[in-house]
ROSE-531141 format. One record per residue: x, y, z of N, C-alpha, C in turn; residue number from 1; residue in three letters. Coordinates in steps of 0.1 Angstrom, whole numbers, plus 2048, in hexadecimal, padded with zeros to 3 digits. Each point is the difference from the previous one (the first is absolute). Last residue first. Example, Ala and Ser with C-alpha at 12.3 -4.5 7.8 and 13.67 -1.06 7.14 Angstrom:
residues 2
R   neast   nnorth   nup   caeast   canorth   caup   ceast   cnorth   cup     n   res
R     880      7EA   847      809       80B    800     7F8      80B   808     2   Ser
R     803      7C7   7FF      7F7       80C    800     809      80C   800     1   Ala
END
This chain:
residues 331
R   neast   nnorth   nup   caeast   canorth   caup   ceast   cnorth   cup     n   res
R     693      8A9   BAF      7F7       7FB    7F6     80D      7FC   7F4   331   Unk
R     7F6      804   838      804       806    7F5     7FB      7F7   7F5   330   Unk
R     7E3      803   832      80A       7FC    7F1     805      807   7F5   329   Unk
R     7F8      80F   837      7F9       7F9    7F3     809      7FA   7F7   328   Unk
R     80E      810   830      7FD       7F4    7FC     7F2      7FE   7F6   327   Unk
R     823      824   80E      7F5       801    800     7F6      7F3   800   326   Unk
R     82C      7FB   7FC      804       809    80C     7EC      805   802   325   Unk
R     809      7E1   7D9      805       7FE    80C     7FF      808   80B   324   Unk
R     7FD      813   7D7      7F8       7F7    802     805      7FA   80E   323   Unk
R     81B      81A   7F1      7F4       809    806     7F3      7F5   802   322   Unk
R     827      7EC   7EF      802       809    80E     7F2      802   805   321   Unk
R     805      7F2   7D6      801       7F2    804     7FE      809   814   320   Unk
R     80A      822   7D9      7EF       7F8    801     7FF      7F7   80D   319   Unk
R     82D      80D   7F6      7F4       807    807     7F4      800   803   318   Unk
R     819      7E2   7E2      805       801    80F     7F8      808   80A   317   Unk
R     7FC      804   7CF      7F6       7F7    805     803      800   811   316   Unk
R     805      82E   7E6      806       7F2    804     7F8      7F7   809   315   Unk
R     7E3      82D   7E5      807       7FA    812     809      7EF   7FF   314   Unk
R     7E7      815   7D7      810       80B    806     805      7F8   80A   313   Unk
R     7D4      7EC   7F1      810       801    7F2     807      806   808   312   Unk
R     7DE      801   81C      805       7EA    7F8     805      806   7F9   311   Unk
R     7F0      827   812      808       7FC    808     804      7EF   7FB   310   Unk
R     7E4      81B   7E6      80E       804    802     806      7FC   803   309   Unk
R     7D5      7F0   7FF      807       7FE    7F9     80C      7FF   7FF   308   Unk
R     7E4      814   81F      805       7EB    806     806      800   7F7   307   Unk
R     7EC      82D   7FB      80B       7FE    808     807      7F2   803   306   Unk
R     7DD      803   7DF      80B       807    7F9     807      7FD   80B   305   Unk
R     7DB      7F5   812      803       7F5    7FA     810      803   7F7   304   Unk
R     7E4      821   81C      807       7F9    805     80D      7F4   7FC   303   Unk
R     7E1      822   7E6      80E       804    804     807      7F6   80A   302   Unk
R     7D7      7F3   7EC      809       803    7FA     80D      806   804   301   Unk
R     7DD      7F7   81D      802       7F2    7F5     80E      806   7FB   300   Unk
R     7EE      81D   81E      800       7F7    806     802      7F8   7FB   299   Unk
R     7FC      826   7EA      80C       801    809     801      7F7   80D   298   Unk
R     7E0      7FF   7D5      80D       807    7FB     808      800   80E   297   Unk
R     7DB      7EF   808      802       7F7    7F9     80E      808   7F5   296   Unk
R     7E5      81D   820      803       7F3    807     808      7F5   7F3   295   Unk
R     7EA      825   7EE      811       801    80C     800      7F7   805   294   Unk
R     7DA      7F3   7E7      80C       806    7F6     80C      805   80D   293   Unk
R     7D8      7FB   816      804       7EF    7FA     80E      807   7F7   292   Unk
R     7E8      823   810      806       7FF    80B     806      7F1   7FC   291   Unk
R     7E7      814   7DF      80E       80A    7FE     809      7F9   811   290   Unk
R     7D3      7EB   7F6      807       7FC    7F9     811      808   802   289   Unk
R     7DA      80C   81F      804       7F4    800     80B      7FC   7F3   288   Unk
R     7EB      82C   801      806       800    803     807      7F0   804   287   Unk
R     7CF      803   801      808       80D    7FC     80B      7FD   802   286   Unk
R     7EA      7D5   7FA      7F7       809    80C     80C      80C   7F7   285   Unk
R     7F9      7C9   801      802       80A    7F7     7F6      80B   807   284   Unk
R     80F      7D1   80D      7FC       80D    805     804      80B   7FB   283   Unk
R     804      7D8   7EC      7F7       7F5    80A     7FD      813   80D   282   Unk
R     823      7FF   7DB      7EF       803    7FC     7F8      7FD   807   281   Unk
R     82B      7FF   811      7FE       80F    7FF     7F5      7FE   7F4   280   Unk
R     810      7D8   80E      7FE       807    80E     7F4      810   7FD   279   Unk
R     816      7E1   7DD      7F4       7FD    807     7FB      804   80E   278   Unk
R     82D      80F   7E9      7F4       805    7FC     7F5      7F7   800   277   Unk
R     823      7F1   81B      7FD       810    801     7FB      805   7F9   276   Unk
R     809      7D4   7FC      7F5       801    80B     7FE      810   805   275   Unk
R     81B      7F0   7D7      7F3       7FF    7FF     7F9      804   80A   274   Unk
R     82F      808   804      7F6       80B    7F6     7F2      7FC   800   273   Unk
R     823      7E0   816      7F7       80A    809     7F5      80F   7F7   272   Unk
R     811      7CD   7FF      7FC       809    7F3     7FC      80C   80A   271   Unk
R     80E      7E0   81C      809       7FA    7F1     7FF      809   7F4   270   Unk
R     7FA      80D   837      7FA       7FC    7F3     807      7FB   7F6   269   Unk
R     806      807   832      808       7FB    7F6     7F6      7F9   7F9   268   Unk
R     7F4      827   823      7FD       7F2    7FC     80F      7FE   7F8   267   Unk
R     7F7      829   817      806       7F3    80B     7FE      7F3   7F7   266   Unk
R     7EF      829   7EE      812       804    801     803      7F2   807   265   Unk
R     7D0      801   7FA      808       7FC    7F1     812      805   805   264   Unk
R     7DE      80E   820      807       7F2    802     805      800   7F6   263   Unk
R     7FB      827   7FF      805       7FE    80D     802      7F0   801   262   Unk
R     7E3      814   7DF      80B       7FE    7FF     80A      7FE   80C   261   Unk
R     7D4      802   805      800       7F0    7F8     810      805   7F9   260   Unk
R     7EE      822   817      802       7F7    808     804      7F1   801   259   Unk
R     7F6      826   7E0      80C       7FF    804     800      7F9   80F   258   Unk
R     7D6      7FE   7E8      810       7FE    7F9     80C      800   805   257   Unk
R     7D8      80D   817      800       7F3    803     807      7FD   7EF   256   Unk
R     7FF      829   80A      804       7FE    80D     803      7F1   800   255   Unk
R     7EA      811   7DB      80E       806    802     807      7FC   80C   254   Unk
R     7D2      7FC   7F9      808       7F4    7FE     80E      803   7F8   253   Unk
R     7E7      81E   821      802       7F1    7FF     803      7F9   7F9   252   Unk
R     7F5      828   7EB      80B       805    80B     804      7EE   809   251   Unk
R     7D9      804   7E1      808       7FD    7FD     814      803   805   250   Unk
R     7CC      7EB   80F      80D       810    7FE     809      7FC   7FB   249   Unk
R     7E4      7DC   7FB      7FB       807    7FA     808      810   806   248   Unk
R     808      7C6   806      802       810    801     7FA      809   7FB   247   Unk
R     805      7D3   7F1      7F4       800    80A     7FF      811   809   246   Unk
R     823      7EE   7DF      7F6       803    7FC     7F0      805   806   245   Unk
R     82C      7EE   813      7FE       80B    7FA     7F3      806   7FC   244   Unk
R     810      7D5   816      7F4       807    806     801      811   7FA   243   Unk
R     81A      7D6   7F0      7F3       7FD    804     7F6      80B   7FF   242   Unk
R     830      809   802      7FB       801    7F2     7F4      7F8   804   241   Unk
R     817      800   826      802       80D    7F7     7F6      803   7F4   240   Unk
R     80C      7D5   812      7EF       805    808     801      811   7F9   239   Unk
R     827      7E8   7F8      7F3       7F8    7FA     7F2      808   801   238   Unk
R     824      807   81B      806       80B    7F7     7F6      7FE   7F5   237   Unk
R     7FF      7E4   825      802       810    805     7FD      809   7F3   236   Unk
R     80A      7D1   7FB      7F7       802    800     7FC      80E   807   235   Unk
R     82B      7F5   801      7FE       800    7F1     7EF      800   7FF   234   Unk
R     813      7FF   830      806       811    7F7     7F9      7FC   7ED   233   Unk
R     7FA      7DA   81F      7F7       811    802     807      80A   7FC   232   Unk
R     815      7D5   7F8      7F7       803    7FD     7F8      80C   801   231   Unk
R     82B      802   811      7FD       7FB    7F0     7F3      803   7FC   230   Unk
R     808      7FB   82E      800       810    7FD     7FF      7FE   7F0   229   Unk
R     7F1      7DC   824      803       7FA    7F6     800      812   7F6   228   Unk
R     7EC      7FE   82B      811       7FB    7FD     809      803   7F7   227   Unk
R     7CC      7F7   801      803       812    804     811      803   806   226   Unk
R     7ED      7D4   7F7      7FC       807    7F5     804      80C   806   225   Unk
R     80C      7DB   822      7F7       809    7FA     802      806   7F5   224   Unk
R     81C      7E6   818      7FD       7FA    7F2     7F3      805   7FB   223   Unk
R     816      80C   82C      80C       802    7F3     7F7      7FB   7F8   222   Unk
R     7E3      811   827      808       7F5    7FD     808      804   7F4   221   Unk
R     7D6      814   823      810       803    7F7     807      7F4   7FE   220   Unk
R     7C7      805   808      80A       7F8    801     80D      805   7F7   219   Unk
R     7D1      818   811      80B       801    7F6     80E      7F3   805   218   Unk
R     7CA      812   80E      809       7FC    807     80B      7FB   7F5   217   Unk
R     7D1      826   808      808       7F4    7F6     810      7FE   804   216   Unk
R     7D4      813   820      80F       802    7F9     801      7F4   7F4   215   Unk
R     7E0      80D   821      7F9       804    7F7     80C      800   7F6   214   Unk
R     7FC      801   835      7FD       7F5    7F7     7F9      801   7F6   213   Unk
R     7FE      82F   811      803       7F6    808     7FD      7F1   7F4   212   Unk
R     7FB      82C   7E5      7FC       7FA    80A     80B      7F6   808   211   Unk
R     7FA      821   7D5      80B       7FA    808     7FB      7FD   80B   210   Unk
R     7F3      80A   7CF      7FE       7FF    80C     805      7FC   807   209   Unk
R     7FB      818   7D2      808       7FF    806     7FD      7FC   810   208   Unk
R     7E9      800   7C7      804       809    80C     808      7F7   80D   207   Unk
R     7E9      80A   7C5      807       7F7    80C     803      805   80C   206   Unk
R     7E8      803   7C9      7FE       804    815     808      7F8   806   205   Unk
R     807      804   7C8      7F7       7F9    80A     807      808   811   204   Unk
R     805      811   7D0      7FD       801    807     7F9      7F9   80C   203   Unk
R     822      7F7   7D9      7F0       7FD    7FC     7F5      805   80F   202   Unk
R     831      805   806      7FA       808    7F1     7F5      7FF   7FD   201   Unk
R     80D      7E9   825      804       80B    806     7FB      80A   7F2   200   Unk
R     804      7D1   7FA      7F1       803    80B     805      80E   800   199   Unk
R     824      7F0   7EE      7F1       800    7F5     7F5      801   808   198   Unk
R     826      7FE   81C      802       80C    7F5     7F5      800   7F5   197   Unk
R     805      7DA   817      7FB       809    80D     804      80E   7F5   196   Unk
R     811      7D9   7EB      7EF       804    803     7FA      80C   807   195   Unk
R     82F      7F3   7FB      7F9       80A    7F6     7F3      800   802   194   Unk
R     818      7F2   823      802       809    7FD     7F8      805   7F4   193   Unk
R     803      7D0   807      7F4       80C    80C     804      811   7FF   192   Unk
R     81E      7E3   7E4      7F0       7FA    7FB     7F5      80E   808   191   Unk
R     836      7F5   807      7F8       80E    801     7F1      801   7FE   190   Unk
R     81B      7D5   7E9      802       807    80E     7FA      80F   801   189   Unk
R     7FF      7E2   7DA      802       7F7    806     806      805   812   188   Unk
R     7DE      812   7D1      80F       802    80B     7FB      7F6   80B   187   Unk
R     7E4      7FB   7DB      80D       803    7F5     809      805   810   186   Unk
R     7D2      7F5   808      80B       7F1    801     80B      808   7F5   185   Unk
R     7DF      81B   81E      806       802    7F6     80A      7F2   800   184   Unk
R     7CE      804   816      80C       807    806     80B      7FA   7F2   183   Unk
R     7CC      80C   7F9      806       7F9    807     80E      806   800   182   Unk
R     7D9      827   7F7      806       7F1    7F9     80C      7F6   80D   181   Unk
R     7DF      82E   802      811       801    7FF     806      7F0   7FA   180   Unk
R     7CF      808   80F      802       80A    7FC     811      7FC   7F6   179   Unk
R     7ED      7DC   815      7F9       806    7F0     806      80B   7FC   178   Unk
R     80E      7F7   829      80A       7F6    7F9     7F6      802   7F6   177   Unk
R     7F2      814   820      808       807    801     809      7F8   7EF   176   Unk
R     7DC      7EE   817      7FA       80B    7F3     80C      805   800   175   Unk
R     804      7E4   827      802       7F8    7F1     7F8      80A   7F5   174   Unk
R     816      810   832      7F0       7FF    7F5     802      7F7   7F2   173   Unk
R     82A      803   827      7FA       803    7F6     7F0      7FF   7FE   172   Unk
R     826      805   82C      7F8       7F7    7F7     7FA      80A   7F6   171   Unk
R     835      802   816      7F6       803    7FC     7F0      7F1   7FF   170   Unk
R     837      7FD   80A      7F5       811    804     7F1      7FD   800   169   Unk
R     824      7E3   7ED      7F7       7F8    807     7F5      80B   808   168   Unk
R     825      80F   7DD      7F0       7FA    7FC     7F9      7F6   80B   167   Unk
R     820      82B   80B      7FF       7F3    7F9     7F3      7FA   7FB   166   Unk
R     806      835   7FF      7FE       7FA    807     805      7ED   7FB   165   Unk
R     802      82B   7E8      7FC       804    80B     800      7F3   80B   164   Unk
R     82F      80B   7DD      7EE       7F9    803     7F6      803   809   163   Unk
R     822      825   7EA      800       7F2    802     7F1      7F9   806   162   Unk
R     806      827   7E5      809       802    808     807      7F1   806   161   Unk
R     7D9      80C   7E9      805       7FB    7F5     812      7FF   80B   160   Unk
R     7D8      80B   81A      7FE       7EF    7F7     80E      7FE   7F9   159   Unk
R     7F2      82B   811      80B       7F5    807     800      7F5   7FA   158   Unk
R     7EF      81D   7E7      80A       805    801     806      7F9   807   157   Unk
R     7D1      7FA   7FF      808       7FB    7F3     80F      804   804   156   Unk
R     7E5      80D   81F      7FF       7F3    802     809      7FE   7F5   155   Unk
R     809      82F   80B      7F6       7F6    7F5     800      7F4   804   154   Unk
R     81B      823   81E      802       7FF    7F8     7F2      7F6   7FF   153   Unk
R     81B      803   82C      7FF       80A    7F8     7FE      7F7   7F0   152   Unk
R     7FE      7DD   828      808       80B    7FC     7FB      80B   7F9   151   Unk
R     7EE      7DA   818      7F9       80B    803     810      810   7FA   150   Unk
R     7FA      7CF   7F6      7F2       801    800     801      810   800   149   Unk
R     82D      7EE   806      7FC       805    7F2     7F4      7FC   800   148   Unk
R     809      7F4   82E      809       812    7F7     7FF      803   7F2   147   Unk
R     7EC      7D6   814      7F4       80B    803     80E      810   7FE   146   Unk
R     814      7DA   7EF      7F0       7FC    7FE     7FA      80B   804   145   Unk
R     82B      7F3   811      802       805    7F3     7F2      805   7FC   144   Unk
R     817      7FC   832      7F6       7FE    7F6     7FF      804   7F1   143   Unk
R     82A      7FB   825      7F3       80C    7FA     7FC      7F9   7F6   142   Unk
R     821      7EB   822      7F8       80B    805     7F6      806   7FA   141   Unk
R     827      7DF   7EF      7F7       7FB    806     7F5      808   805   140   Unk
R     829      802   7E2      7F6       809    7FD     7F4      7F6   805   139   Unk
R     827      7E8   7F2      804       80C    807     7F6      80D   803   138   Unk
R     7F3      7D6   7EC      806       7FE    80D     806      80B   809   137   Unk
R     7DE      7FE   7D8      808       805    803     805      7FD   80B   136   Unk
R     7D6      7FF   7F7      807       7F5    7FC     80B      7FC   800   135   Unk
R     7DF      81D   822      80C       7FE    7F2     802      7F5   7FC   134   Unk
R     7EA      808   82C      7FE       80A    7F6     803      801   7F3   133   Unk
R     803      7D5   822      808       806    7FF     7F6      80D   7F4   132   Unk
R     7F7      7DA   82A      7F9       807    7F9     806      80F   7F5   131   Unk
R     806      7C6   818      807       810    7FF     7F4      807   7F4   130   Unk
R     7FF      7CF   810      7F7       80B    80A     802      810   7FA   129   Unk
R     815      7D5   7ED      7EF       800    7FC     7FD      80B   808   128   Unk
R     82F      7F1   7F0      801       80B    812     7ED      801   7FA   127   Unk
R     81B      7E2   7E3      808       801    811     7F7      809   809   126   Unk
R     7F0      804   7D1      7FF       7F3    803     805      7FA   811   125   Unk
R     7F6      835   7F6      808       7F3    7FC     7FD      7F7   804   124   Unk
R     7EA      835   7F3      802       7F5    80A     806      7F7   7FB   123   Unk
R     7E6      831   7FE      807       7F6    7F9     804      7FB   80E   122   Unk
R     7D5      81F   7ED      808       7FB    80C     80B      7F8   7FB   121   Unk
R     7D7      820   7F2      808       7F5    7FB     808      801   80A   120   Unk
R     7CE      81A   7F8      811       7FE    7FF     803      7F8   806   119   Unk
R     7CC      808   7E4      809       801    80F     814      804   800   118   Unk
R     7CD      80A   7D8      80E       7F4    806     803      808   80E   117   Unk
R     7D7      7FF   7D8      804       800    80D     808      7F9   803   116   Unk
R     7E9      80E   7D0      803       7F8    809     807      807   810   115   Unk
R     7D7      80E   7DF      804       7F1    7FB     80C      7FC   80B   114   Unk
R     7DB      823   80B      80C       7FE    801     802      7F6   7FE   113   Unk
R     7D4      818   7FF      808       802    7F5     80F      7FE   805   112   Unk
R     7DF      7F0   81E      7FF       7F8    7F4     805      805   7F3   111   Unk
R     803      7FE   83A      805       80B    7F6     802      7F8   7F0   110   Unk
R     7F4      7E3   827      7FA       813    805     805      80A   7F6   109   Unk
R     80C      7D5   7FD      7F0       800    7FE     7FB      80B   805   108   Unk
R     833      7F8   7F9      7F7       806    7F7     7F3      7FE   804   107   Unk
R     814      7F8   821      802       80C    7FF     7FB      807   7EE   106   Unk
R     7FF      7D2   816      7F6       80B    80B     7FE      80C   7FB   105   Unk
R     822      7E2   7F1      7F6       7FD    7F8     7F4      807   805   104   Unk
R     829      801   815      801       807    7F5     7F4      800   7F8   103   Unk
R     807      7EF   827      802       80C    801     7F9      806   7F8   102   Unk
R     806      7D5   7FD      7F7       800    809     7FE      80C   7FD   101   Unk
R     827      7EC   7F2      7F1       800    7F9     7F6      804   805   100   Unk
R     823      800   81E      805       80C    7F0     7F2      7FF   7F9    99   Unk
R     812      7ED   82D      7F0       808    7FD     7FF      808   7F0    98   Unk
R     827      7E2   813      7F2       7F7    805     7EF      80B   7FA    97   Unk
R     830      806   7E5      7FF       7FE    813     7ED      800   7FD    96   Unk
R     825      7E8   7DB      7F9       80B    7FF     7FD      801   814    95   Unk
R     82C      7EF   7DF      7F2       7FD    804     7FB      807   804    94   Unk
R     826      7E9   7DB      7FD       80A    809     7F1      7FC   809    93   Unk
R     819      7E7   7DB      80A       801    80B     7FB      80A   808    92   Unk
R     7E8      7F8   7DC      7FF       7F2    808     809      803   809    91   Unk
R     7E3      82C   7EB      80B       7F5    800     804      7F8   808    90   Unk
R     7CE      817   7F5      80F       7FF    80B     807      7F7   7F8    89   Unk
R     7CE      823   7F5      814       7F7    7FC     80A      7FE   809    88   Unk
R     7C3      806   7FC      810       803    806     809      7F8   7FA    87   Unk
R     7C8      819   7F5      80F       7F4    7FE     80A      809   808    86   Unk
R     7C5      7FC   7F9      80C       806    804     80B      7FC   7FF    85   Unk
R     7D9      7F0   7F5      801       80B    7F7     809      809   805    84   Unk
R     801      7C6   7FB      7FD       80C    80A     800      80D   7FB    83   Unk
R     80E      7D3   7ED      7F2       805    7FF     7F5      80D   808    82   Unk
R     831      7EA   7DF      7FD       801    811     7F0      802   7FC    81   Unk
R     81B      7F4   7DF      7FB       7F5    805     7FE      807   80A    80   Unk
R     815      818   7E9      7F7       7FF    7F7     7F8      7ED   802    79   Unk
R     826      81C   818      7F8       80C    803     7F3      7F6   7F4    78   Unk
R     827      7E7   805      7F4       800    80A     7F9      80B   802    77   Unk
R     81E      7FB   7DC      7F4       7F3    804     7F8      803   808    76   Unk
R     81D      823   7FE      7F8       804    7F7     7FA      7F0   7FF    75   Unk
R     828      805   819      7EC       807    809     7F5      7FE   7F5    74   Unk
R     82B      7F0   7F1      7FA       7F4    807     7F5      805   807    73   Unk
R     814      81B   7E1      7FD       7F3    7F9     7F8      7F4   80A    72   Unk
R     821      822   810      7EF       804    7FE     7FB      7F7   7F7    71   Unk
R     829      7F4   814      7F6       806    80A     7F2      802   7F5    70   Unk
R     817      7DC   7E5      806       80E    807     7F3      803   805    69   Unk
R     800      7DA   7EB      7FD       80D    7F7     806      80B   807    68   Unk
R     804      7C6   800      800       80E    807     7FF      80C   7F5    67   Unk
R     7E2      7D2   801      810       806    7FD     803      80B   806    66   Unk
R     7DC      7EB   81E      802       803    7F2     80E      7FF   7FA    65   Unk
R     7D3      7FA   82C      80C       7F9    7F9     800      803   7F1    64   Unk
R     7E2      80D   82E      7FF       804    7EF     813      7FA   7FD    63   Unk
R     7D8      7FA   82D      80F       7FE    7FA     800      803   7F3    62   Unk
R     7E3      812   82E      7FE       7F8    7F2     80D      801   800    61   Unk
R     7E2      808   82D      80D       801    7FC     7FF      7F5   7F3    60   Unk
R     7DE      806   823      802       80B    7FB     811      802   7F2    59   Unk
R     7F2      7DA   81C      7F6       7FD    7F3     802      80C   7F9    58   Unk
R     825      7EF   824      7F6       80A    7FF     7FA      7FE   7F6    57   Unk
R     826      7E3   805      7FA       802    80D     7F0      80C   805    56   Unk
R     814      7EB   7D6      7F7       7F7    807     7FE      805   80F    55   Unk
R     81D      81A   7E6      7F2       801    7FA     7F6      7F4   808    54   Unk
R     82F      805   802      7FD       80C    80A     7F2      7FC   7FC    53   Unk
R     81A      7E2   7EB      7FD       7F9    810     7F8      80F   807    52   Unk
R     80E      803   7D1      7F4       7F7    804     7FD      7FE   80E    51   Unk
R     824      81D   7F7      7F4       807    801     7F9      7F8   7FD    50   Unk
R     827      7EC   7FF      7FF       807    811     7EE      805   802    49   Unk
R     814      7E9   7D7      7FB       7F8    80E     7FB      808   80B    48   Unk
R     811      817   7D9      7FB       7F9    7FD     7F6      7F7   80D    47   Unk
R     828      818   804      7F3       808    801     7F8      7F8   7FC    46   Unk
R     82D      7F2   804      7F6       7FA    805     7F4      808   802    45   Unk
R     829      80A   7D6      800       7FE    812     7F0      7F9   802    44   Unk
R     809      817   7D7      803       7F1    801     805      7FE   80F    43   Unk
R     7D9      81D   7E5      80C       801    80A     804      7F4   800    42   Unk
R     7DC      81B   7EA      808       7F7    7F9     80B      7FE   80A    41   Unk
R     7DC      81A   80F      807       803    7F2     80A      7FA   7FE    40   Unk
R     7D6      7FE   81F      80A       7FC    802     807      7FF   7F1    39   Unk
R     7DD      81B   81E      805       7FA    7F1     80B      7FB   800    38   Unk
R     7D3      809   829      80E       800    7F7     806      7F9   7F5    37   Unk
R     7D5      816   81C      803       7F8    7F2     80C      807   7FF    36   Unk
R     7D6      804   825      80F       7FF    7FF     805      7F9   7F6    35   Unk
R     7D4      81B   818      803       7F5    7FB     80E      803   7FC    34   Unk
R     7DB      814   823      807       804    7FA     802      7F0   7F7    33   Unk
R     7EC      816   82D      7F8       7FB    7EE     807      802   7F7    32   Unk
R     80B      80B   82E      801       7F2    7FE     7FC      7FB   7F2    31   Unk
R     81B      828   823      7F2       800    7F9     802      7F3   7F8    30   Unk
R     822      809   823      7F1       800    803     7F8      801   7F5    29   Unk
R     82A      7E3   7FA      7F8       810    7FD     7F5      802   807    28   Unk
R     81F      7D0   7FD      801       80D    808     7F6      80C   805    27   Unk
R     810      7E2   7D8      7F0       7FE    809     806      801   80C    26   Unk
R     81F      814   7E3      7EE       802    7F9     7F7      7FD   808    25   Unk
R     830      7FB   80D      7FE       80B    802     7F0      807   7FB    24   Unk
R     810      7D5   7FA      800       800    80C     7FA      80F   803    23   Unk
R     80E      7F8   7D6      7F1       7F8    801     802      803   80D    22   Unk
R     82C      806   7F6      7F8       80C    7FA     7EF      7FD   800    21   Unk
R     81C      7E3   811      807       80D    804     7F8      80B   7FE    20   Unk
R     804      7D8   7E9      7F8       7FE    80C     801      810   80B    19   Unk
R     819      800   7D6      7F8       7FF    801     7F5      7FE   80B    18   Unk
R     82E      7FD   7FA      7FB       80C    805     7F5      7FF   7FF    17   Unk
R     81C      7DE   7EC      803       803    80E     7FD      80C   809    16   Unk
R     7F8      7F4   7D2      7F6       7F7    809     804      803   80D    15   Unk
R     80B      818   7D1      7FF       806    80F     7F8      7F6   80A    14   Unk
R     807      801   7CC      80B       7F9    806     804      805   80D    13   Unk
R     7D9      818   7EB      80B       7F9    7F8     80E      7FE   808    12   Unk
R     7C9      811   803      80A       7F9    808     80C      7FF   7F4    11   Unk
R     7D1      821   80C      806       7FE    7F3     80F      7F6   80A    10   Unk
R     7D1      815   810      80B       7F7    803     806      7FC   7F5     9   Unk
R     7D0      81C   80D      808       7F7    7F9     811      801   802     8   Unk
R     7C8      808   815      80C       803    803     809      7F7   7F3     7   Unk
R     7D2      818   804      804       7F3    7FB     80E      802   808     6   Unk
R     7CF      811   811      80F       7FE    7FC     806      7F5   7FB     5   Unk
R     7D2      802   80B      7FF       810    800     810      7FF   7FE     4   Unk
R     7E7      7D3   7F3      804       808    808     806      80C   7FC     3   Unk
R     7D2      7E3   7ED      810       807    7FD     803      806   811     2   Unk
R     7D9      7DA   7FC      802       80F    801     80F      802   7FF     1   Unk
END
């Protein structure tokens, strides 16, 4: 008999967390569950770690691969699990003792709701007890998760706002993944973001529970992905053009253009014309193009004329100054 959850575990080069994260599974009050981590090509000791986790529980598989990245690696195990329910934890994170339990209670009582998430907690490797609101060190007190559940505005509208939730949040309905398709191996970060925006268009049910022990537990560390601002600003801007099309107001995806311009000003595009008109077809809506054209006459062009001026007229000396006293490079 299939178990009622699959839980999956995508690892790469996280052995030192892992146990960490299995500890926190057979733990769970609720028990029919199964456990398949992917060990995505890591050249650290994941390898060994998660054979030694699997002999300890029969409930627990090992899927060994090249690395494909996060979702490359759910997407094995979303297609080796067997459960018709799914969880996603990450190897450096963990879940509280009643989440599956709760949660899975909650769709069996409510069968048009594909998913159900909880809120998120953060915490460090040094301090396993702290229960911080934020990711944000400076911004420990408020909940991010149940203030944009219950802000003003379209599930879609916050969606496209930022993310609703992390991805250890939630359990899924594996119909949810027929409906909306697996998780996106072209971004290498934000992945859970865009999904959770293709459930939100392809109208799947989701809703908001916040029970006692029911938290997703967020390991902060520096070599987390969510750090790493490069990347999630360039996949930010990725997911821009992903999830256009999926828009149908077209007042949204005016919102959700110029929101994908707000990053394109922070990237250092090489071709920044191309990613600005793959932006503005990827959300072709009224008005979108005449707002791509100023932007790219007095954000590209007039800028680039002003850098011009200033390398022919401005003595190099000066240059050499203002560089310096500002500390970029002159040219």
């Amino acid at each position: 008999m299939n178990p009622r959850i699959s839980v999956i575990i995508p690892c790469y080069n996280q052995a030192r967390f892992l146990p960490d994260s299995i500890y926190s599974l057979m733990t769970q009050t609720f028990a029919d569950w199964e456990c398949i981590i992917v060990n995505d090509g890591s050249t650290d000791n994941t390898a060994n770690i998660a054979e030694k986790l699997s002999q300890t529980d029969s409930r627990i598989r090992v899927i060994n691969q090249t690395n494909r990245g996060l979702s490359g690696a759910r997407n094995s195990g979303l297609k080796a699990a067997n459960g018709e329910i799914l969880q996603f934890l990450d190897a450096d994170d963990m879940l509280e003792r009643d989440k599956l339990r709760i949660q899975i209670e909650f769709l069996d009582a409510n069968h048009d709701i594909g998913i159900v998430f909880g809120d998120a907690r953060y915490f460090t490797t040094e301090t396993p007890e702290l229960r911080d609101y934020n990711h944000n060190p400076a911004n420990k007190t408020k909940g991010w998760i149940p203030g944009l559940w219950n802000a003003r505005g379209t599930l879609l509208e916050k969606s496209l706002s930022r993310n609703l939730f992390a991805v250890n949040c939630p359990v899924v309905r594996r119909s949810v993944f027929s409906n909306v398709g697996t998780w996106n191996e072209d971004l290498d970060a934000n992945e859970d973001w865009e999904f959770w925006i293709r459930c939100v268009a392809a109208n799947i049910k989701m809703e908001f529970l916040n029970k006692p022990n029911t938290l997703a537990l967020i390991r902060r560390h520096t070599t987390s992905t969510s750090f790493n601002i490069p990347r999630m600003r360039r996949t930010a801007f990725e997911m821009r053009i992903t999830v256009g099309p999926l828009i149908k107001d077209p007042l949204l995806r005016m919102t959700n253009f110029k929101k994908g311009l707000q990053v394109l000003r922070l990237l250092k595009e090489p071709n920044i014309l191309k990613s600005l008109v793959d932006l503005a077809f990827a959300n072709r809506a009224p008005s979108v193009f005449l707002v791509a054209l100023r932007f790219y006459i007095l954000e590209i062009l007039v800028f680039q004329g002003v850098v011009n001026i200033y390398k022919t007229t401005m003595p190099w000396p000066i240059q050499k100054f203002i560089a310096k006293t500002f500390s970029i490079k002159a040219s």
